[in-house]
Every structure is written in structure tokens, then in C-alpha cells.
N, C-alpha and C positions, 0 to 999 in steps of 0.2 A: 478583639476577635480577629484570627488571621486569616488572610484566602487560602483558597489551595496552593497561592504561588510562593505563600511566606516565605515558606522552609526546603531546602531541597538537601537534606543532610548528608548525601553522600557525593557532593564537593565541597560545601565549604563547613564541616563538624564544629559544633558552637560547645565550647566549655562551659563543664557542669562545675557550677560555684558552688561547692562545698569547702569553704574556706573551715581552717583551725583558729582557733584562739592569733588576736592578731595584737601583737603590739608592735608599738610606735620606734621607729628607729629614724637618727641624725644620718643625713644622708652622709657619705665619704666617710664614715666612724662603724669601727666594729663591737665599739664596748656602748650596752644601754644607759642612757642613763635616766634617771628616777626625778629630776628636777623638774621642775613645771615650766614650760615656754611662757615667755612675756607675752607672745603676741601671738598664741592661740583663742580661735574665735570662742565666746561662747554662745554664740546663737548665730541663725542664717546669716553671712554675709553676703553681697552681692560683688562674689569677687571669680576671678578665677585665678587655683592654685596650681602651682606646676610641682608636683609631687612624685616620687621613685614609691615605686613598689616591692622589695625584697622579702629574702627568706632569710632569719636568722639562724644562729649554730643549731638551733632546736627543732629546724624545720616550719615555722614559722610567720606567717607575713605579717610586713610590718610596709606601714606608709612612712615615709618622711617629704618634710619638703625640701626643693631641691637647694636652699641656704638652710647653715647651720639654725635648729629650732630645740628648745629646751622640751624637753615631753611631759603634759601633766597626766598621764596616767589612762585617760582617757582614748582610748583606742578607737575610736569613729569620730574623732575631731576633727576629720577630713571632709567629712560629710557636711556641716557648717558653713561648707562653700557653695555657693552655686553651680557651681564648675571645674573639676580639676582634669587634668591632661595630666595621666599618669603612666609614665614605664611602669613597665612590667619587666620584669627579671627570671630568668630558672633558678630553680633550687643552688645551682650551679652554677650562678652568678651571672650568666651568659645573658644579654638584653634577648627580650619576645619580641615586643611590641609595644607600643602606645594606646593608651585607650583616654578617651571624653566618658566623663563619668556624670551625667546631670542629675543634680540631689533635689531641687526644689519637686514638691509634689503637685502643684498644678502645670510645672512648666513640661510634666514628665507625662500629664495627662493629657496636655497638649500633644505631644509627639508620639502617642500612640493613637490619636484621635485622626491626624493628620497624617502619618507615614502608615497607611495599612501596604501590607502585602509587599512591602518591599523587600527581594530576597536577602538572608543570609543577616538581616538588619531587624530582628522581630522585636517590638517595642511592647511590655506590659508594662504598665504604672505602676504595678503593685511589688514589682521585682526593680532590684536595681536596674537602672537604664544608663547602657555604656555602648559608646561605638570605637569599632577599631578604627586608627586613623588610615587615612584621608577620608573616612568617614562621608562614603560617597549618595549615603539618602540623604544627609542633611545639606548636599550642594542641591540636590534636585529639588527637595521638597521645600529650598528657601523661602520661597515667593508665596508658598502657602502659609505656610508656619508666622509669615511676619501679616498676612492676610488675616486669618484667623485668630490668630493670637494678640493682636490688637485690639479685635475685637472684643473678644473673650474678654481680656483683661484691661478695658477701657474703664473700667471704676477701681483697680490695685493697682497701685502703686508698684507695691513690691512685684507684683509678678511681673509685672511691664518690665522693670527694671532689668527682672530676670531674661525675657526674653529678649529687650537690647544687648545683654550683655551675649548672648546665644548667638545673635544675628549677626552682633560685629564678629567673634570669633570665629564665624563661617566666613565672611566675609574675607578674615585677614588671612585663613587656612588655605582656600578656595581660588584668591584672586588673579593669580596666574589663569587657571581652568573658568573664570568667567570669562575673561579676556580672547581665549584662545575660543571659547564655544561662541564668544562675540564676533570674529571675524570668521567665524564658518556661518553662521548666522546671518551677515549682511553679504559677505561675497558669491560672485554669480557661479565661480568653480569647487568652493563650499572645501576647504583646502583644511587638513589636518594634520595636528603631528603624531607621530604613535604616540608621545608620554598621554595626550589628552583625546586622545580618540575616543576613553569610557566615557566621556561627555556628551557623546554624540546619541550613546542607546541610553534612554530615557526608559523608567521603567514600566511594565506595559508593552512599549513599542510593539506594533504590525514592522518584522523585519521582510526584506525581504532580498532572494538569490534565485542564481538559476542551478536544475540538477538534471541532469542527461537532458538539456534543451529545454527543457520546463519553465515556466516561470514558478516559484515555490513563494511561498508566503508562514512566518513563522511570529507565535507573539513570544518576547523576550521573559526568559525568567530571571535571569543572572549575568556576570561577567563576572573573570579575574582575569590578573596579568599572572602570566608563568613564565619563571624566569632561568629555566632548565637548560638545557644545550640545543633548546627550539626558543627561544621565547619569542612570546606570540599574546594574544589577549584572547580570551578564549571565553566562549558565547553558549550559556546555555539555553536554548529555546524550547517550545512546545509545540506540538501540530495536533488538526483533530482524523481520526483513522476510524475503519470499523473493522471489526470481528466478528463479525459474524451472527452477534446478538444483540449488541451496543455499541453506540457512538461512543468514542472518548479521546482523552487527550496522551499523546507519546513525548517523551523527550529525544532531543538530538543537542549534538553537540558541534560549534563551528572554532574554526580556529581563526584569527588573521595574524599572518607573521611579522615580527617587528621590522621596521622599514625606518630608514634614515630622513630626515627631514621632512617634506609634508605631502601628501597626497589628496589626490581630487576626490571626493566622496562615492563616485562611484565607478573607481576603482579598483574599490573596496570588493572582496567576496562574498561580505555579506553588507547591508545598508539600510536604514529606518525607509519603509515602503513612502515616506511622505516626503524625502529627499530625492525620490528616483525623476530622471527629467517629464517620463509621462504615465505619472503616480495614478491620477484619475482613470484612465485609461484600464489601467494594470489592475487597478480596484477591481470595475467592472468584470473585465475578465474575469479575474479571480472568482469574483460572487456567481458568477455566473454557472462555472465548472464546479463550483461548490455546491451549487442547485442539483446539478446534473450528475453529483457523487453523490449527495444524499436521496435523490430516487434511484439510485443504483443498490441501496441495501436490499439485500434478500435475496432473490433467485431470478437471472433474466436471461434471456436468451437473444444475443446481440451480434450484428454486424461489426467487422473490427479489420481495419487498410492502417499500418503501420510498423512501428518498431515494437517488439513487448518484449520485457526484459524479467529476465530471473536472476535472482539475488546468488552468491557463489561463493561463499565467504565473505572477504575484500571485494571481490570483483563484483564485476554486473556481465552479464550472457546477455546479450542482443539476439533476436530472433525477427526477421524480416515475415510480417505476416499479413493474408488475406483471407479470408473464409470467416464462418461463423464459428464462434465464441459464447460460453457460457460463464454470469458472471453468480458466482456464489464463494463467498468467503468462507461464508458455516463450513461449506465440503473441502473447500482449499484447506483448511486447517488440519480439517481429519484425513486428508487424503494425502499432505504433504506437512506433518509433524512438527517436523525440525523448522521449522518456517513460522513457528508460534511466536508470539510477541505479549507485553504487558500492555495494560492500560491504565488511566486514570479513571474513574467515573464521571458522567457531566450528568450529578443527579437531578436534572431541573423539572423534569416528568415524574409524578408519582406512579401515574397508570404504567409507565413502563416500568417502573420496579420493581413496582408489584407484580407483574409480567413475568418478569426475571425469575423474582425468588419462588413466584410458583411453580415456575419450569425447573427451578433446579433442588428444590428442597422436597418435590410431589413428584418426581420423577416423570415431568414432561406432562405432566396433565395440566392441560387448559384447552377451555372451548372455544377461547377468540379464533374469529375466524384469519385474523392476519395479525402481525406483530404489531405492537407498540413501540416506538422509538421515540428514545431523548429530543425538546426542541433543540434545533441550533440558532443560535441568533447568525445576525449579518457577517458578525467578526467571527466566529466558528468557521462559518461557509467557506471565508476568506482563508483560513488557514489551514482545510482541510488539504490531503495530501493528492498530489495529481495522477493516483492509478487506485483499480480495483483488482483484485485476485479474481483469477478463475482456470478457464481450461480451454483450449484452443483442441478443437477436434481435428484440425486438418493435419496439425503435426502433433499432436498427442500429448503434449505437456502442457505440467501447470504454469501458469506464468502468470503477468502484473502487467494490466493492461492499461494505457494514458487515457483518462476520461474523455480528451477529446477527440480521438481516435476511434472514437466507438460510436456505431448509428443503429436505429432499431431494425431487425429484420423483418425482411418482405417475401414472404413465403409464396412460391407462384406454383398455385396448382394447376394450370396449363400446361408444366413439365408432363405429368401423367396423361394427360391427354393427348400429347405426339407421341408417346411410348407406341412405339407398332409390334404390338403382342396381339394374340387372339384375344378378340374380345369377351368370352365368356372370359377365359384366364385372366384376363384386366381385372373384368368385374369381381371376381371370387378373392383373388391377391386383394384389391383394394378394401372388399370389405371384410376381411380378416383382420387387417391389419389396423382396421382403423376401430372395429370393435374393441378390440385386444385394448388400442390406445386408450379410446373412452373409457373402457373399463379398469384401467387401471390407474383412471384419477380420481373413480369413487372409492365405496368401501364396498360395494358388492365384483365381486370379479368372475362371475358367469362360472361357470363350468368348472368345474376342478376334479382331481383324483381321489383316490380314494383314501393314501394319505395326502393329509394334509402340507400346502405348501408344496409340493412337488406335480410336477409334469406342468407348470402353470403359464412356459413359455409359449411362445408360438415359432417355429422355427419352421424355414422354409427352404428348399434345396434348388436350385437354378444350377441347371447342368447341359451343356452343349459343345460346341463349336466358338474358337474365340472370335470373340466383334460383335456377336450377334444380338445383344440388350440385354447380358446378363447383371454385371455391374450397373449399369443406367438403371436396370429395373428397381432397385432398392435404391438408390440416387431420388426415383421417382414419387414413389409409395413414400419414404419419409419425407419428402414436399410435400405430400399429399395430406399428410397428416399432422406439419407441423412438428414435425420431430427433426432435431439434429442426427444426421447420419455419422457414424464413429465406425471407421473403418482400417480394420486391419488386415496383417498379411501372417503369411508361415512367419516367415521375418522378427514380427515381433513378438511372437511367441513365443520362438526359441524348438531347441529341440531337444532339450533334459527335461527330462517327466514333472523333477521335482521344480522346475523353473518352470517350466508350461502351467503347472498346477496354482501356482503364486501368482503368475502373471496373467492367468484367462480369470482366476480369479478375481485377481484387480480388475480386469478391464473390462469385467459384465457388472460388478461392482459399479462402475463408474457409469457403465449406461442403464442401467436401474438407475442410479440415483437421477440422472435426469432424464430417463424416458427414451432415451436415444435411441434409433435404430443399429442394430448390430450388423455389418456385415465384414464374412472374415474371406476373406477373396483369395483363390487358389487352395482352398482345403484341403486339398486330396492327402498329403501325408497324416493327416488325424484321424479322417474316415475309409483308410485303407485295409481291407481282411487281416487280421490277424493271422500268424504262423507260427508253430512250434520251434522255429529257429532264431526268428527275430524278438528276441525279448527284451529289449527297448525300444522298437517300435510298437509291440504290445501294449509297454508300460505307460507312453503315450496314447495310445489310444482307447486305454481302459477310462486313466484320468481323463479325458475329452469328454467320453461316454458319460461321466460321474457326475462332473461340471453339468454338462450339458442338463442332464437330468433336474437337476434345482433350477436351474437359470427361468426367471419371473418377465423378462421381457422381449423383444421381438429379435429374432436372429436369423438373416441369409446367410446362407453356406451356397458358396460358389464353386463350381469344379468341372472341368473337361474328363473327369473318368468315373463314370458314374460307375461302372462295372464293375469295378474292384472296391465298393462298399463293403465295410464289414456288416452283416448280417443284423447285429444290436442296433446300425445306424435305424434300420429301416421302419423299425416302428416307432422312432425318436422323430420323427419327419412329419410334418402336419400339412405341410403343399410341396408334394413335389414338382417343378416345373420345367419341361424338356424341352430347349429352344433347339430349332434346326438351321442348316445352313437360308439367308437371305433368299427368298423367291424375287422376281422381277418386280411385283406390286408394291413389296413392302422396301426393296432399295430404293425404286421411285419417291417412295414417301419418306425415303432419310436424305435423300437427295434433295428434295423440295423442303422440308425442316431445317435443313442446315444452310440453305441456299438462302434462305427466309431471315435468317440471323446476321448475315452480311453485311456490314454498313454499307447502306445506299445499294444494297441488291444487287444481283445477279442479270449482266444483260444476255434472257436465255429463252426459244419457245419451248412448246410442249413437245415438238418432233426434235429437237437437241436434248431433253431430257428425258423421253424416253429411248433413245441413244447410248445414254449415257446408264440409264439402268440395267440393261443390257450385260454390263460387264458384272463377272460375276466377283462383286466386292464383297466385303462385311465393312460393317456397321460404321470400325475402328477407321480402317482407311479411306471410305467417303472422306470419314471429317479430317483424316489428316491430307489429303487431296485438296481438300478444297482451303483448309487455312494455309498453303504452301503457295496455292494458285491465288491467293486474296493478298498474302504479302506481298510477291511477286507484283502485282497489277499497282497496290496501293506504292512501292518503291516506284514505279514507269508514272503513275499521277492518272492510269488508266482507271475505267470500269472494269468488273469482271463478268467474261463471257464464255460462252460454250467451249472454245476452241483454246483456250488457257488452261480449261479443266481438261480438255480432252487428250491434252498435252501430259499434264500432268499424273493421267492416269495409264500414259504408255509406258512413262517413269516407273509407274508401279509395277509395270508389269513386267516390267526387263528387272525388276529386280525379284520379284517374285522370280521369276524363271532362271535368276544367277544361282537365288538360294536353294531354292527348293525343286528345283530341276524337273519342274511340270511347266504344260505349255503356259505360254502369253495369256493374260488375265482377259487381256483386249479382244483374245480369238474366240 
């Protein structure tokens, strides 16, 4: 019975033996002849024959042996040996290859008992058993084969015989490549040549490399040498991935190029993980981040300070990234298509199969409450792959996050509590939105219309003066809730009707699927009056209207021109909320909030900040005030004090006064 690793048929395709009627031809002679050899066997001998395999004028295979032999008629008199090492030929005379042909039937049950799952080499007893030469399972599996097979056949005679005669002809085939795997074996720089470097991946092996900085872990399925205008030895391995619904295994393929004399073993690009100088070590690890990829299946919602990369063909996109991240494959798949991939199955779970096939044969009916997933053992863990798909809201694409890059989120609802809004308006926004949220992680959803499915958003209009907490406000309320915020602009909208339509659809799509708060910042060309002249800003603003209309979950709209709403906006509006320019009280309290966030604080009294409230700021330039005045202080090795900020804020006001040609912010 073979593993799943036997067979990988689409590198190395094993010939279908449907051999014709075969007769016996002298080798070096084109004419048959009918007489009987002297010295053909008639029963098993314990020999090995060195025999040609050809096709005669008739299309035909014939054996001969490689000295002139008389033919008695018998056309499987080959079979008689224990053993023969036979060319193979084309119809067209042209030599194949070589092949080990072993006839004895217990020594052939031995070697499918003993070589399971070794690729490209699948052993049944019950079928001829032949290896191509240099016939590389039987150098590895020697040490078992003479192990076992002794055993076994401690009371036959004959088969022992067979098996010594097995063992030396590995021996005599092989002894260059024990010798050369001998001194990579005892030496401390473990030194190889290319001819004998396939000595080194044992099969099975945990290999291991690195890939965009990673350390990667892969277990071996195969090797050949290709000997093309690259030659190189070329490595097929397996890894374990998810999908979204199962664990399983992918292939990849490595190359290493041929190289002149010998090299250190890990110089190598890719190397057996138990050669590496701190193998233990790298184990650890591995299992470690394999842990922490398999509670990563299904839906999370994670902190993520690194590189995350998207695949581009050939290439890899690098994206320098910080913010929160959502990790869901299931949606990466559907959301980003062409990014689909194969698997193997790792059936070791029945409850998860059955999982499976009821979701996909019953059209997603099932009551478990959460998925069932494949176990993975230690050695899966190890060779899982080191990122997860999902979706970066800060800059809006799907990407491929490194497992260890990623940490859980800490949601801080003290953000909405510095928010300085009227407090009824707090209250009202907060519990809107946090209903809405509740409500749409059961199955009853409050209130709805009168058709069904529609009007079931909640959408909210924040319109004023810029600086003032409009942005922040919905920044806020999704902290508040637990919700990632996914915010966009005119920008990524676009402004063709038929593009805006595609793409607000995608992107309310996407925060429905995971709960996100909406906010689309600077609205106004969507929600501007319609006019009988402008008939493609109509055509967008119809589509807005349309959209909007279905849209299932929570949506700020931001805008400095509330006055020029088109008319349909206004009963589409569930809160509208009017910020006015900063009173004294409430810059006091952005002053003191952001003064509060300072490392190591502000050296500042109550009669310098209220001083400093005084000037008639927003919200925006406090904070950019004060992180100008905090650099500043942190390059001098100073604290930061009143009169840094007060500085700072004369700066603002002589430029206020270049641009916009009203007095000093300061007066």
C-alpha cells in the first residue's frame, strides 16, 4: 500500500507495461534463431544476468543475454534469475536506459514491505518489480532491507541467498555514493560533490531554506538531476497551507545548480533541517509558528508591524505595514480569485470531513457552532508555510501576512471617552452604533423596512468645519465597538459612475463581511444636488443614492458642505451630526489629551494652558503643534514646556496669515 508521497506523476511518468508477445533474440545478431541455449536456466537460479532488451523487425521485445546464448523457445527464461540488469532499447534501436529487474517472489515482498512511499520507485510484489538505474531507494533503504530481510528469511536458504546476492550488487552499484555520503557524514564542514549530493535528501527529510527572510521548513518528496542548458538537481517538496476550510498539503519545487568540485552543506539553498548548525533551535521555532498558524484558521482580527507581501506573477510586492489587519483566507479567496491555489487532503479527522462534505453537498447547512479542522502532528506544524492571507485596512489591499509579525488586538475604549463632543450627541452616536453592531452578530436585526433587506444600514452624516472631531469621531465609535475602521476617500472611488458602482460596491462588501465601520471622508461630490446640465455627476450620484440604499452595515459620511445635499440624501441620514468651530473649553481639553500622550509629559501649569487655549486653533493643528514641539525638544535631550509650544504655535499663525490672509491665529 503506497502513501500519499509514492507517486507524483507529473515529474517523473512511470511506463505502462503492456508488453506484445516477446521473443528471445542473441544479442549483436539480427537473424532468430530456433535452437535451444546450452546454458539456459530451468528453474530459479541465484545468479545475476546482464541481459539487452530489444525490439525485433516485427516490433517485438526480445531479451537476450549480453554473450552469444542459443534460444529454447521459451520467452520468460529471463525470469529464472534472481536478478538481471537489463538495457532497454527504442523501437529504433536507440539505448533508454537500464533497469534491476528482481524475479524472486519473496525477495520482491521484501522490498515492497520495506521501501513504502519512496517516490517515483513504487514497489507491488504482485507486479513485476524493476528499478531504473542508479536505482536510488535501494542505496537508502540498504541497511533495512539487509535488517529485515535476514530476519525474515533466517530459516531459507534460498531466499537469504537472494538477498545477499541483492545486497552485494547495491553495494558494488552504489560504493562510490557510500563513500562520498561517508565523509559528509563524519566531516565537521559536511563537504559534497554535485554527482553525490542526491545522497544527502534521504527520503522523508524535514528540508530546510530561507524565503523573503523566513526560515521555511519543507518535507521532501522527490529529486532528479536535469541535465538541460541549466543543470541543476531539482527537489520536489511539500508544505502544509490553509484554505480557507482545510488544512493540507501543497507542492513547491527547488532547484540547486550544478557546481564544480565540493561544497559545504550549508551552502546549499536548500539542506536536510538536521544538518543545519542550529537545527534544535530552528525546530523549536518552527513548531512554534506552526502553533500560532494553526490558531490562525478562520476569522481574526489582528495587530500586524511589518513587511506583508503579495504575490505578482514572478515577483513578490513588498508593502511596509502597521495598523490592524484581518486574518481570513475563506474571504481572501473570494475577494481575490486569481490567488486560488490546490491542495492535498490531510484526512486524519473524520468529524472534519464530515464537516466538509455537509457544507458542500447540503448547501452550507450545518449547526456546529465553529469549524472542525484536520489534526496536525509536530511534523505538519513544522512545515506549515510562514504567512496567512487577509486584508490590511490601513492601506486597503489583500496581502500575505508572516505569522510572526502579527500580535492580538487591544481595543481601547478610553479613545471615546477624550472624544469632546456634546455629551447627549456621544451618548446617542455610541449607542446606535453599538446596537446596530450587536445586532448584527445575531439572527434577529431590530427594526427593518418594509421591504425586506433594505434601508438596514445605519449611516451617519458628520459635517462642519475642518479639525474639529469629525474624522476622530468614527476613529472613536469603531474602538468603541470593536470594529475595525476601513476608511476611504473620493480618491478611491473614482469618478465614472460605472467604476464607482463596482468599486463602493466592492468596498461595503468587504466591510459587511467583517463588521467594519465605514467611513468615506470628504463626500461631498456624491452627495451634491443634482442639475439638469451635469449628467455625469448625476449618474454618480444616483449610483451612491442606489448603493447606499441596500448597504447592511454602519457608514460615516464626512463633509464640510452640508448645503449643497441633494434632496434624496436627506432621508437616507439616520444621525446627522453638526460640529462647530472649537470653543475655549473644549481646545483646553485637546490641549490637555494630547499633552497627556507625550513621553514623559509636558512641563506645563493650568495658567500656560489656559493660555494656550486661548488661540483660536482646531483640533488638527493642536496636534500637529505639539508633535513638532515634542520632536524639537526630544532632538535638544530637553523636556517639553509651555514656551516650545508657544513658539510653535506663532509658527502657525504667521503661516495661517501668509495663506489665508486673516489676522494672526495668536491675536
Amino acid at each position: 500500500m503506497m502513501s500519499s508521497d509514492a507517486v507524483d506523476s507529473k515529474e517523473e511518468p512511470q511506463e505502462v507495461k503492456q508488453e506484445p508477445q516477446e521473443v528471445t533474440q542473441e544479442s549483436g545478431e539480427s537473424q532468430e534463431k530456433k535452437d535451444e541455449p546450452k546454458d539456459e536456466p530451468k528453474e530459479m537460479v541465484c545468479e545475476l544476468a546482464l541481459l539487452d532488451k530489444k525490439y525485433d523487425s516485427d516490433g517485438n521485445k526480445t531479451y537476450s543475454k549480453r554473450k552469444v546464448k542459443e534460444d529454447t523457445g521459451n520467452k520468460d527464461w529471463w525470469k529464472l534469475y534472481a536478478l538481471t540488469e537489463t538495457r532497454h532499447y527504442e523501437e529504433s534501436g536507440e539505448f533508454k536506459c537500464t533497469r534491476l529487474h528482481v524475479n524472486p517472489q519473496p525477495l520482491k515482498q521484501l522490498l515492497e514491505d520495506v521501501i513504502v512511499g519512496f517516490p517515483y520507485d513504487p514497489v507491488d510484489a504482485q507486479q513485476d518489480v524493476e528499478f531504473d538505474l542508479p536505482a536510488h531507494c535501494l542505496y537508502f533503504y540498504r541497511t533495512q532491507l539487509e535488517e529485515v530481510g535476514k530476519e525474515r528469511f533466517k530459516d531459507d536458504e534460498t531466499s537469504l541467498g537472494h538477498l545477499k546476492l541483492l545486497l552485494d550488487w547495491i553495494d558494488k552499484v552504489h560504493e562510490d555514493a557510500f563513500k562520498a555520503n561517508q565523509r559528509f557524514e563524519t566531516s565537521e564542514n559536511r563537504p559534497i560533490s554535485y554527482e553525490y549530493l542526491w545522497t544527502v535528501f534521504k527520503p522523508g527529510a524535514i528540508l530546510h531554506t530561507r524565503i523573503l527572510g523566513q526560515p521555511r521548513a519543507y518535507k521532501l518528496r522527490g529529486f532528479w538531476y536535469e541535465t538541460d542548458d541549466d543543470p541543476c538537481l531539482a527537489i520536489r517538496v511539500k508544505f502544509v497551507d490553509y484554505d480557507g476550510e482545510k488544512f493540507g498539503t501543497r507542492k513547491e519545487l527547488f532547484r540547486i545548480p550544478k557546481y564544480s568540485g565540493v561544497m559545504r552543506c550549508e551552502d546549499l539553498n536548500i539542506i536536510p533541517l538536521e544538518f543545519h548548525s542550529s537545527a534544535a533551535n530552528l525546530r523549536a521555532r518552527l513548531l512554534e509558528r506552526g502553533r500560532q498558524f494553526q490558531k490562525l484558521a478562520g476569522q481574526h482580527f489582528m495587530q500586524y508591524s511589518g513587511v506583508a507581501i503579495k504575490k505578482n506573477g514572478l515577483k513578490v510586492d513588498r508593502f511596509n505595514l502597521s495598523g490592524r489587519v484581518v486574518i481570513d483566507c475563506k474571504n481572501y479567496q473570494r475577494f481575490e480569485p486569481d490567488d486560488d491555489f490546490e491542495m492535498e487532503e490531510l484526512p486524519r479527522t473524520e468529524a472534519a470531513k464530515r464537516q466538509r462534505a455537509l457544507r458542500k453537498y447540503n448547501e452550507g447547512l450545518d449547526n456546529a457552532e465553529k469549524d472542525v479542522f484536520d489534526e496536525l502532528t509536530d511534523e505538519d506544524l513544522i512545515i506549515t508555510t510562514s504567512t496567512v492571507r487577509g486584508f490590511a485596512f490601513t492601506i486597503k489591499k489583500f496581502l500575505e501576512f508572516f505569522v510572526e509579525h502579527l500580535a492580538p488586538t487591544k481595543w481601547d475604549e478610553t479613545y471615546f471617552d477624550q472624544l469632546v463632543l456634546d455629551p447627549t450627541t456621544k451618548r446617542t452616536v455610541r449607542a446606535m452604533v453599538s446596537m446596530h453592531a450587536r445586532r448584527g452578530k445575531g439572527k434577529e436585526s431590530g427594526f427593518d423596512d418594509i421591504v425586506r433587506g433594505k434601508g438596514k444600514g445605519l449611516v451617519l452624516v458628520l459635517h462642519g468645519p475642518p479639525g474639529v472631531g469629525k474624522t476622530l469621531t468614527a476613529e472613536c465609535v469603531a474602538e468603541s465597538v470593536h470594529r475595525p475602521l476601513y476608511m476611504v476617500s473620493a480618491g478611491d472611488l473614482g469618478t465614472d459612475s460605472y467604476y464607482l458602482e463596482s468599486t463602493l460596491g466592492r468596498i461595503m462588501d468587504i466591510a459587511t463581511t467583517w463588521g467594519a465601520v465605514l467611513l468615506i471622508d470628504e463626500a461631498d461630490i456624491f452627495l451634491e444636488r443634482r442639475s439638469l446640465r451635469d449628467l455625469h455627476r448625476n449618474a454618480m450620484v444616483t449610483v451612491f443614492l442606489r448603493v447606499l440604499e441596500y448597504y447592511q452595515g454602519i457608514l460615516f459620511l464626512t463633509t464640510n458642505r452640508v448645503a449643497t445635499f441633494d434632496d434624496a440624501f436627506t432621508s437616507r441620514i439616520h444621525v446627522p451630526l453638526r460640529y462647530s468651530n472649537l470653543s475655549e473649553p473644549s481646545r483646553r481639553t485637546i490641549w490637555r489629551n494630547f499633552c497627556d500622550r507625550v513621553p514623559g509629559g509636558v512641563d506645563m501649569n493650568d495658567k500656560e494652558l489656559d493660555a494656550l487655549a486661548k488661540r483660536e486653533l482646531n483640533g488638527r493643528q493642536i496636534k500637529n503643534i505639539i508633535k513638532a514641539a515634542e520632536s524639537l525638544a526630544a532632538f535638544e535631550g530637553r523636556k517639553l514646556n509651555a514656551a516650545q509650544l508657544e513658539d510653535f504655535t506663532k509658527v502657525q499663525g504667521e503661516f495661517e496669515r501668509d495663506w489665508m490672509g486673516f489676522v494672526d491665529v495668536a491675536e
